[in-house]
N, C-alpha and C positions, 0 to 999 in steps of 0.2 A: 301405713300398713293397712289399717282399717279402709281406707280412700279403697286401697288398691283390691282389699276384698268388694269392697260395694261392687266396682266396676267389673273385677270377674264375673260376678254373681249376678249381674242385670246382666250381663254378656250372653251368660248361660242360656238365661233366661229367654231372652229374645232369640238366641239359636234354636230352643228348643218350641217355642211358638212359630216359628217358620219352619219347622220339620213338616209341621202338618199341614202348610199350602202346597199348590198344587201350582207350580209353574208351566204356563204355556210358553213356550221360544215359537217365534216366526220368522220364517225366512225372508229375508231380504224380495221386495217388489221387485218384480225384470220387466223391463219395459223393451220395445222394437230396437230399442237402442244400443241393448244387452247381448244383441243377435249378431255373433261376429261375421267379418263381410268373409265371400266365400261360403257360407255354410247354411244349411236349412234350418229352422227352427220352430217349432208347436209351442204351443199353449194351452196351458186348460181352461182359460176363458174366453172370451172373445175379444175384440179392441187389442191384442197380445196383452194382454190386463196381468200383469208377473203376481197378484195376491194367490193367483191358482197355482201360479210356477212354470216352469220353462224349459223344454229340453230342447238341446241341440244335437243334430244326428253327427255323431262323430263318425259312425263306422262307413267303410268305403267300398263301392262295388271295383269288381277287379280292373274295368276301364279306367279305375282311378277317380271317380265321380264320389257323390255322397248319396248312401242306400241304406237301410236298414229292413231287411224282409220280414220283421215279425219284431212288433212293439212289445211284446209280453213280457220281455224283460229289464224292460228300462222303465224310468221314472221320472216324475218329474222334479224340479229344484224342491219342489213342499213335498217329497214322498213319495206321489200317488202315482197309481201308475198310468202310463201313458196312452196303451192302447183302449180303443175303446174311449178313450176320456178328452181329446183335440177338438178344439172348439176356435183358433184362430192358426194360421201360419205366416212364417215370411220365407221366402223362396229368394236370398239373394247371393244366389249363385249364377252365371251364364248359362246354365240346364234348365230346361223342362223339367217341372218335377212332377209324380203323381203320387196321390196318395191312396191308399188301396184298402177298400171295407176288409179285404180278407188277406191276411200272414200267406207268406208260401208255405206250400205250393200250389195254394188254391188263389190266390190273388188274382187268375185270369176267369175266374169260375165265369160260366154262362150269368148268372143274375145279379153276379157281384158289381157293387158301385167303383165308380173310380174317380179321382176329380182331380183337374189338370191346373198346375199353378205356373204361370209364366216365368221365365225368368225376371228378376228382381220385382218380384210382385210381392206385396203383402195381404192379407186376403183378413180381414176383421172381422169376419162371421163366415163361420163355415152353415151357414142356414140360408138356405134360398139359394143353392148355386147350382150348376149346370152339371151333369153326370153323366158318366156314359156308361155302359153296361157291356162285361163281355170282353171281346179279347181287342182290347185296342192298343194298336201300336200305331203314329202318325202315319195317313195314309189309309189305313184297314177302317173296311164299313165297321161302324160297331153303332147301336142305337143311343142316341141321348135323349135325356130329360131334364127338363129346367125346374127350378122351385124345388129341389128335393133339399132337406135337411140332413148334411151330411156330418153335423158335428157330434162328437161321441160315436165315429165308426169309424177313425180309420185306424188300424192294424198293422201296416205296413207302407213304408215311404222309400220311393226310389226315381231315381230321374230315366231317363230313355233316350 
């Protein structure tokens, strides 16, 4: 009986010393590999480095493709939110996808970026890549510039 009090009572004990830590949980790493086939996927690091987290665009434009016009609401696998914060993609779907500094309905705006990812391409840094500005649709002038740092802008993802 006494045994059995010790052991409640150091039980107690140690429950009531761990009330006052402070646990972090972290989400499981997603790596390129995480990125189911058919579908788009961001990242908030570069490399698709999953310690930032990982969203995949589930929602679909009405062609039946994968689209999302306005990040603002989505997040990534750790929380954070998405727009604004994409720093790698992988594109393996058979679409063009582009990804758009600005949400609709501004996404075609005169100065806004835009950056084109091939189909089944992976793109490891969205720093140093090629942009167009303006209203591009394949085909239509639109102006490009190379070297621009496009990670932590885009807003909105949709193929063409």
């Amino acid at each position: 009986m006494r045994t059995a009090k010790r052991v409640a009572v150091t039980v107690a004990a140690f429950a009531v010393s761990l009330s006052g830590m402070t646990v972090i949980a972290t989400s499981a790493q997603a790596s390129a590999s995480d990125c189911p086939a058919n579908r788009v996927c961001l990242w908030e690091n570069q490399n698709q480095d999953g310690a930032g987290g990982i969203f995949i665009v589930q929602d679909k434009a009405p062609n039946g493709r994968y689209c999302d016009l306005d990040l603002n609401d989505n997040t990534f696998s750790n929380g954070h939110r998405v727009s604004d914060a994409t720093s790698s993609v992988y594109n393996k779907t058979g679409y063009n996808i582009f990804l758009f500094q600005n949400p609709a309905p501004y996404r075609f705006a005169t100065k806004a970026e835009i950056f084109y990812v091939a189909p089944y391409r992976k793109v490891d840094s969205l720093n140093n890549v090629t942009v167009t500005h303006g209203n591009y649709y394949p085909g239509n002038n639109a102006w490009t510039y190379p070297n621009v740092n496009f990670s932590d802008k885009t807003s909105a993802v949709c193929d063409m």
